[in-house]
N, C-alpha and C positions, 0 to 999 in steps of 0.2 A: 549485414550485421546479424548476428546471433538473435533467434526468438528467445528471452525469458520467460519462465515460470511465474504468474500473475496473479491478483485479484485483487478487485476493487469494491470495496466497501462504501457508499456513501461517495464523499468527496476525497478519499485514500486511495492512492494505488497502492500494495504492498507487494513488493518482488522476492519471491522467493527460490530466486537462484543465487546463489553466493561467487561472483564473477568478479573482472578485474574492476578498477574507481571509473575506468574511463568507461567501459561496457554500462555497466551502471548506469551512471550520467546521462549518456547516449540515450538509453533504452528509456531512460527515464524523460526525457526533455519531448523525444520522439511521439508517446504517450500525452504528454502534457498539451503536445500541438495537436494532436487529433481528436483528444479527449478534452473538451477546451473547461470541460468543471473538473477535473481535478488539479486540486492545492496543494494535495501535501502528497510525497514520494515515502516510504519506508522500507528498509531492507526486511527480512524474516533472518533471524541472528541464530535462532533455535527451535526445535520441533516443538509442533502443538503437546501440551502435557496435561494433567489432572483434569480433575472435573469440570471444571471450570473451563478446560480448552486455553486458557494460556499459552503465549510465547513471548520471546524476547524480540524486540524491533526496534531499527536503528533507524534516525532521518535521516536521509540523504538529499532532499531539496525541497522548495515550495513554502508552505506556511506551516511552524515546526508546529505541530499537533497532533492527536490522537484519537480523538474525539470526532465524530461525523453523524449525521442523520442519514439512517440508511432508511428507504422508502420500498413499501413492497405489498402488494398488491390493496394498496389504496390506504395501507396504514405507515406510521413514519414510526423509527424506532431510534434510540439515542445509544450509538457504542464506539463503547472505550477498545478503542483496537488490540490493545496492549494485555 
């Protein structure tokens, strides 16, 4: 199977390679079992834009949300992935 283009936020994995539903799926499930805290899958729909760093993201499986506590060198932080 094909490696995707990845990154995981918190409890999100967000793939940003735009591939066929079943690749996807795969890549995503596959992830899911080795990774066993992440819940929620999202596509990347659109390139990062404006100030803000904004994109467009699509679910594609797990617990539909956007939202995650990302933890980082001993501080926890709250983002809206979207």
């Amino acid at each position: 199977m094909k490696d995707l283009a990845f990154e995981i936020i918190g409890d999100i994995l967000i793939i940003r390679d735009d591939s066929d539903e079943n690749s996807l799926k795969s890549f995503a499930e596959e992830k899911i079992q080795k990774h066993s805290f992440i819940k929620t899958v999202l596509l990347q729909t659109s390139k990062i834009h404006g100030q803000e760093r904004k994109r467009k993201l699509r679910y594609v499986m797990g617990k539909n949300k956007s939202e995650t506590i990302h933890k980082e060198h001993e501080n926890s932080f709250l983002v809206e992935s979207i």
